[in-house]
C-alpha positions as a Markdown table, in Angstrom:
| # | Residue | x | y | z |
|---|---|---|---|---|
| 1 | Unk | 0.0 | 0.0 | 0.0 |
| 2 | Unk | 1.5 | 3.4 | -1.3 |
| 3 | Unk | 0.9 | 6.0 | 1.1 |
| 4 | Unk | 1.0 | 9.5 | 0.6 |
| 5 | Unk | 2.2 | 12.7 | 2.5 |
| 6 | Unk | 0.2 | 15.4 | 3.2 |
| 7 | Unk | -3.0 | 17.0 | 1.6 |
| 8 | Unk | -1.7 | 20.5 | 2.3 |
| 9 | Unk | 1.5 | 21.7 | 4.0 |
| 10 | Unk | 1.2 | 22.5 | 7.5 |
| 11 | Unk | 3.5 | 24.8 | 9.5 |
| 12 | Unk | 3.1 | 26.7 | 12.2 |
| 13 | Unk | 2.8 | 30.4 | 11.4 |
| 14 | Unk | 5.0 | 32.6 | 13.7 |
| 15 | Unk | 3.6 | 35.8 | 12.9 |
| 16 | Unk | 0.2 | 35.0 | 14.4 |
| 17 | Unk | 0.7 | 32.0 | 16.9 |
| 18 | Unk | 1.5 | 34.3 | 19.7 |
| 19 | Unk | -1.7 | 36.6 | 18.9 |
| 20 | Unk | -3.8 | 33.0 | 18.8 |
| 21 | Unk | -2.6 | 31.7 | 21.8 |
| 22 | Unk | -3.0 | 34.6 | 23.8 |
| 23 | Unk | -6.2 | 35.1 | 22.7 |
| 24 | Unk | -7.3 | 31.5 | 23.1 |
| 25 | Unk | -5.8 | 32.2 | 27.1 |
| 26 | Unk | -7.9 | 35.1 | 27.8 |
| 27 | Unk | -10.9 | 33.4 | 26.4 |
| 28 | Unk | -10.3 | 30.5 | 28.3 |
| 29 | Unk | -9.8 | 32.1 | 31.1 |
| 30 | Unk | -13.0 | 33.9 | 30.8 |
| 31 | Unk | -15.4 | 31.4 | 30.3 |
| 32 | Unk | -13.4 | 29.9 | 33.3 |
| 33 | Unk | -14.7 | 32.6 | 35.6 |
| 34 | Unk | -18.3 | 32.2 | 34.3 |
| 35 | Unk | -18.4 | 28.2 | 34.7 |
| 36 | Unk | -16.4 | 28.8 | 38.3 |
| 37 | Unk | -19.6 | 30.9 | 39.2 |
| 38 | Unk | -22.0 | 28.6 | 38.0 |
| 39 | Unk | -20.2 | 26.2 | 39.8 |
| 40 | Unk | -20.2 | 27.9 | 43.0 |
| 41 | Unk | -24.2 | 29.1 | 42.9 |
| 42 | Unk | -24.7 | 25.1 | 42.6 |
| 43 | Unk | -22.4 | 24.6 | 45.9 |
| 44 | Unk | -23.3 | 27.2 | 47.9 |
| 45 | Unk | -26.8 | 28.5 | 47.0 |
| 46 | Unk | -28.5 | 24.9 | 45.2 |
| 47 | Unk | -32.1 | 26.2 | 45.9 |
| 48 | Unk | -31.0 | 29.4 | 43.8 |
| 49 | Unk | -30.4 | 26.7 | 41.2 |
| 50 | Unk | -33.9 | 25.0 | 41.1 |
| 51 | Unk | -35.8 | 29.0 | 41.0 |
| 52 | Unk | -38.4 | 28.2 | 38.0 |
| 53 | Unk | -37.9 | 31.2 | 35.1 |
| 54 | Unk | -40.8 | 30.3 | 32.9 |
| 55 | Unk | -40.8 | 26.3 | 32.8 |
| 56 | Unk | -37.4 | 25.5 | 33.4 |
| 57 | Unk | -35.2 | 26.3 | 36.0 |
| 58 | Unk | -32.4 | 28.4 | 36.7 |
| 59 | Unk | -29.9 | 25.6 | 36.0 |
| 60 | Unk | -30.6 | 24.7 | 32.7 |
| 61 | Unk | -31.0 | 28.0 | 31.4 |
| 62 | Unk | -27.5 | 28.8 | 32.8 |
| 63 | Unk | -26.4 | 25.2 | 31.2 |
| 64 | Unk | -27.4 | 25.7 | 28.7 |
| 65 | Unk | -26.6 | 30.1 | 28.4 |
| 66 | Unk | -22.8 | 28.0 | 29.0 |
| 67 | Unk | -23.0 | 25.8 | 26.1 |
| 68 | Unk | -24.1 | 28.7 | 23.9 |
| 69 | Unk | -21.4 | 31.1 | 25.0 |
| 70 | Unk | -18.7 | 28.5 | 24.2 |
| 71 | Unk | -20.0 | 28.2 | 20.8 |
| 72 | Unk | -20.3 | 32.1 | 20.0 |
| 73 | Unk | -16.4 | 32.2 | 21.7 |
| 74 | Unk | -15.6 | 29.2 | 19.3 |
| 75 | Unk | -17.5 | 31.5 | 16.2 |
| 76 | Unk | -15.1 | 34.8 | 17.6 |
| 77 | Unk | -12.1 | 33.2 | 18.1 |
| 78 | Unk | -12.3 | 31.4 | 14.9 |
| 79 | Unk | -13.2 | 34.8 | 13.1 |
| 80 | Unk | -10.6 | 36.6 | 14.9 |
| 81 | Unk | -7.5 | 34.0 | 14.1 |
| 82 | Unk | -9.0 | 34.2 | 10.2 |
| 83 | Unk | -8.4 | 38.3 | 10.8 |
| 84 | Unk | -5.0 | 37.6 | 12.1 |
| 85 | Unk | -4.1 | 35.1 | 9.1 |
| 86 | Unk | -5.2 | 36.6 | 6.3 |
| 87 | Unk | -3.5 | 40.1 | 7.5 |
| 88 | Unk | 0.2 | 38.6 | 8.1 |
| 89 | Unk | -0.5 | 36.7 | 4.8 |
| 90 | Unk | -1.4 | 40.7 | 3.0 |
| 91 | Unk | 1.9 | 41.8 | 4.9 |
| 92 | Unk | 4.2 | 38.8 | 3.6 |
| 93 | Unk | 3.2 | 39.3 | -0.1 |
| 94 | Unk | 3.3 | 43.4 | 0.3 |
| 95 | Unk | 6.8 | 42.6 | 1.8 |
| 96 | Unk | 7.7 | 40.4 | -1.1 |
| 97 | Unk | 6.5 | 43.0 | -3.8 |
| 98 | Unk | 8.7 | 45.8 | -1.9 |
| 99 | Unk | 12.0 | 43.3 | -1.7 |
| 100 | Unk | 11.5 | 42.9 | -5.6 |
| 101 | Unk | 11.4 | 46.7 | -6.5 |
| 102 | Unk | 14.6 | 47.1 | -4.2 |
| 103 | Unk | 16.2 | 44.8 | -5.7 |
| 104 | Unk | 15.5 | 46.4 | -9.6 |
């Protein structure tokens, strides 16, 4: 069986690896301090927890308010590393263009 190397060339990108982790950090860190509370409400305060808002309780909406907020982080962090990428990739070419004209 022949195998094959790569679809696409993968390398990490040091012009915007630093801006991607740091960004994934503070948003991890956030949604950290919101699970932490929702967390804590559960151990301190449980009856605050069972509190009926319409026909579910305060629980699942927050459950569930913490699933959706990880997705929309996902959507921004995802948009945001796109940004990052397709800015250094504008800067390389424009760089590449101006080392050609010095060189003529």
């Amino acid at each position: 069986m022949d195998h094959h190397g790569p679809a696409t060339e993968w390398k990490e990108d040091a012009k915007t690896s630093k801006f991607k982790s740091k960004l994934g950090v503070w948003m991890f860190a956030g949604y950290s301090v919101i699970y932490a509370v929702f967390i804590l409400i559960n151990v301190m305060n449980p009856k605050l927890m069972g509190l009926d808002i319409g026909s579910l309780n305060l629980a699942i909406i927050f459950g569930f308010g913490l699933i959706v907020f990880a997705l929309i982080l996902a959507l921004v962090y995802n948009a945001l590393c796109g940004w990052a990428e397709e800015k250094a990739l504008r800067l390389e070419k424009l760089e590449k263009k101006m080392s050609k004209r010095s060189k003529i």
